[in-house]
C-alpha positions, 0 to 999 in steps of 0.5 A: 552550302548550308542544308535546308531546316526551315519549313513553309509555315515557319519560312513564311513567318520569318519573312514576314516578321523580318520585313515587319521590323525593316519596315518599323525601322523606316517608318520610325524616327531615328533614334532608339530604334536603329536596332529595328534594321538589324534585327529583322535581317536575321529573321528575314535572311533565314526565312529567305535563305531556309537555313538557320544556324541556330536550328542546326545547333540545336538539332531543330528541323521544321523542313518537311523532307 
């Protein structure tokens, strides 16, 4: 579908920075932070997926081939 762009160290990241704020969102009141949830989708589905669309817009490739 989607050719792979994002390497080991930066897929891990994305992963853990991606639960990081799903878990902040759960563990925060409601309130101001809702955008918490969404916010870490992003990171989590790129590092999940190893694809970013913004990587492929800017020609940014940090998959070892």
């Amino acid at each position: 579908m989607f050719k792979n762009n994002v390497g080991g160290i930066d897929r891990t990241l994305r992963i853990v920075v991606g639960l990081a704020l799903i878990i902040a969102f759960f563990m925060t009141p409601p309130g101001p932070y809702r955008w918490l949830f969404w916010v870490g989708l992003i990171p989590l589905g790129t590092g999940l997926l190893g694809t970013c669309p913004l990587y492929s817009m800017l020609g940014v490739n940090t998959c070892k081939k």
